[in-house]
Structure formats: structure tokens, C-alpha cells
C-alpha positions, 0 to 999 in steps of 0.5 A, spaced: 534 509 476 532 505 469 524 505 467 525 498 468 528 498 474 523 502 476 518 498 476 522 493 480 522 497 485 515 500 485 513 492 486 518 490 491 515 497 495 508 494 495 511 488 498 513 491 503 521 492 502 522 498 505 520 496 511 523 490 512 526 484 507 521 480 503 522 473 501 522 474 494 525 470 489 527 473 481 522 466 478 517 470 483 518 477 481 520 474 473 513 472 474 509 478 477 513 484 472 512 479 466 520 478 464 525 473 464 529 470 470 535 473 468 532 480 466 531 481 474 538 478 476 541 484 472 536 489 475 538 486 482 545 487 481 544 493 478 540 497 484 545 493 489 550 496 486 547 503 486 545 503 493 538 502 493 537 496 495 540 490 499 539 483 499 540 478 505 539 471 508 531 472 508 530 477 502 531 484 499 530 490 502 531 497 499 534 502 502 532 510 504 535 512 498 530 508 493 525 512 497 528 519 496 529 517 489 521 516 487 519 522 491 523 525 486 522 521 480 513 522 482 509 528 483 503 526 488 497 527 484 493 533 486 497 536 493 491 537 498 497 541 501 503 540 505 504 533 508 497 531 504 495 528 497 488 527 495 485 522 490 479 520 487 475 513 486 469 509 484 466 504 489 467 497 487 465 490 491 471 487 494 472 479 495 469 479 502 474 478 506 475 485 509 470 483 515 475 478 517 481 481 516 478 487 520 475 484 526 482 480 528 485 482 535 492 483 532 489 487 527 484 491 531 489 492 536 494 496 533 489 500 529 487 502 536 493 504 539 496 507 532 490 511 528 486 512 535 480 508 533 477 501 531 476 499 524 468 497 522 469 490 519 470 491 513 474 495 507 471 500 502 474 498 496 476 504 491 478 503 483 482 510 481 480 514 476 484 513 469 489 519 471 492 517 479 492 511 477 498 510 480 496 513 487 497 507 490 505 505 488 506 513 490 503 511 497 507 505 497 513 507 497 512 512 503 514 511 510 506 510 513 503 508 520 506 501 520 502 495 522 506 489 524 505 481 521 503 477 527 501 470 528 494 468 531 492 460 531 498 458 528 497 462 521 500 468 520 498 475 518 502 480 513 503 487 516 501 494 512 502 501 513 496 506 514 495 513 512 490 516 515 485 519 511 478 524 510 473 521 505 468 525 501 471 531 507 465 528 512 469 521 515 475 521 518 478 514 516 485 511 514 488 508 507 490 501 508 496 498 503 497 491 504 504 489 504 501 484 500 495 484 496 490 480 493 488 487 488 491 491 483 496 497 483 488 502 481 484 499 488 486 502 494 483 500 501 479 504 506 477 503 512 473 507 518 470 506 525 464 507 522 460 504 515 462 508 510 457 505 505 452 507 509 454 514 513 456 517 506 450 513 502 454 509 497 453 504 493 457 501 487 459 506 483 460 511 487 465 516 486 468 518 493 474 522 495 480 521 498 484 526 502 491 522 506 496 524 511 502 522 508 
């Protein structure tokens, strides 16, 4: 897999594709990675013929083969031991919508039945420090608990996938990442039953450790 190519396929693994196809166009990947229409065409065509990916009549999807090809192409950082992969980050306020978002039935719902607890309404929001910057692409491209998009009041809602997690070694929680995301690649949510702000004491700034079950 090319270097260029692989960061179409590191995007298309945080849309979500290697859970179902995503509807996304090459002007809108073109838009999202910085190059030309014609630059993602080829790349596209390049991984079909490969075999890792597949385009259908409602999107792209990438195959089980791309997922075994990053596993191999990216060393976790930090192995917390088998099965387990710990990184750290720096607490930083997030746009606020994590309360609604954890609050809504489909949601909660799932997460009850999926990781074994409801999620306190809201998120704590975590930007990677400068060396696992790509935690989250490395998350993104494993299987994970999966969430499903559902409708509610005629909007829909996109699905994600969970991991769950120890922070700071005190609060049993879960990562979250989204399939698609108003955040960067260095942001990286979590979520709790309880409020991890107070129970761990946080404040913006505050370093906070991760340990997730992949």
C-alpha cells in the first residue's frame, strides 16, 4: 500500500467504511485529504484492484484485508499488553454537544446493552500528546463494540464504534469514535457512568491516561 494511499484509507476507516459503505464522493475525499479529483480516482481504482476495498451502488467499503494490512503497517503505541493499547492526552473543552448526543435513547440504549452502563451526558474530550498523535487513526481501523445509526424524530444519527476503557486506572469507561466527527485525528472522546471531570478531579489542561480494550 502507498503512503498516499494509505491516508485514503485511514479516512475512509474513520467514516466508518469498514463497517459498512459510506457515501462518499472523490470531490469530497479530494476536499478532505487536499488533492485533486483525479489524484483520489486513481487511488481508488488502485485499492479496488488490490483488493481492499469495493465500491458499491450506495458508497465505498474497504475489505478485511485493508484492516490486516494497517495492523501490520502500525505498531500501537505503548502496549498495555495483549488485546490493550494505552495512550495519554491533555483535557480540552469540547463544542458542547456531547450532553445531547449522550442523552438520546438510541444511544443510551445501545450502550447499555453493548458495554454494560449508561453513559453520563456528556463526553470528555482528550488531545493526544504530540507522540501518539495517531492513536485514534490506529483505533479506527479495528473492529470495536459497534454502535448503530438510527433515526429519531425524522434526523438521523450516525453509528460509531467503542472501546472500552480505564482512565487515569480509577474509572471504568469507554472510547468513542464516531463515524464521522466534528474533531481531528489528535482528539479522542470518552465517555463514563459517571462524571469524569469531577470524579477524577479534572480540569482543562489535565493529562489523563487511557487504557482501551481493543
Amino acid at each position: 500500500m502507498k503512503p498516499s494511499e494509505l491516508h485514503l484509507v485511514l479516512l475512509l476507516g474513520r467514516l466508518g467504511a469498514f463497517s459498512r459503505p459510506v457515501p462518499e464522493t472523490t470531490a469530497s475525499l479530494a476536499a478532505s485529504l487536499g488533492v485533486s479529483q483525479q489524484t483520489v480516482s486513481r487511488w481508488l481504482l488502485s485499492l479496488e484492484a488490490e483488493g481492499l476495498l469495493e465500491r458499491t451502488g450506495v458508497g465505498i467499503r474497504l475489505a478485511e484485508k485493508a484492516g490486516r494490512d494497517l495492523k501490520g503497517l502500525f505498531s500501537f503505541p505503548r502496549q498495555a499488553g495483549s488485546g490493550a493499547v494505552e495512550f495519554s492526552g491533555r483535557v480540552v473543552p469540547g463544542i458542547r454537544d456531547g450532553k445531547y448526543y449522550m442523552s438520546l435513547p438510541g444511544y443510551v440504549r445501545q450502550f447499555e446493552k453493548k458495554l454494560g452502563f449508561a453513559p453520563f451526558p456528556g463526553t470528555l474530550n482528550l488531545k493526544l500528546a504530540a507522540s501518539e498523535a495517531g492513536a485514534r487513526d490506529k483505533l479506527a481501523v479495528l473492529p470495536g463494540v459497534p454502535i448503530s445509526p438510527f433515526r429519531q424524530s425524522g434526523r438521523f444519527f450516525g453509528g460509531a464504534k467503542c472501546f472500552l476503557a480505564t482512565i487515569n486506572d480509577k474509572v471504568r469507561g469507554a472510547v468513542v469514535i464516531p463515524a464521522r466527527s466534528h474533531y481531528g485525528s489528535d482528539i479522542v472522546e470518552v465517555i463514563a457512568p459517571v462524571s469524569l471531570r469531577r470524579r477524577l478531579g479534572l480540569r482543562n489542561g489535565s493529562q489523563v491516561r487511557v487504557q482501551a480494550s481493543t
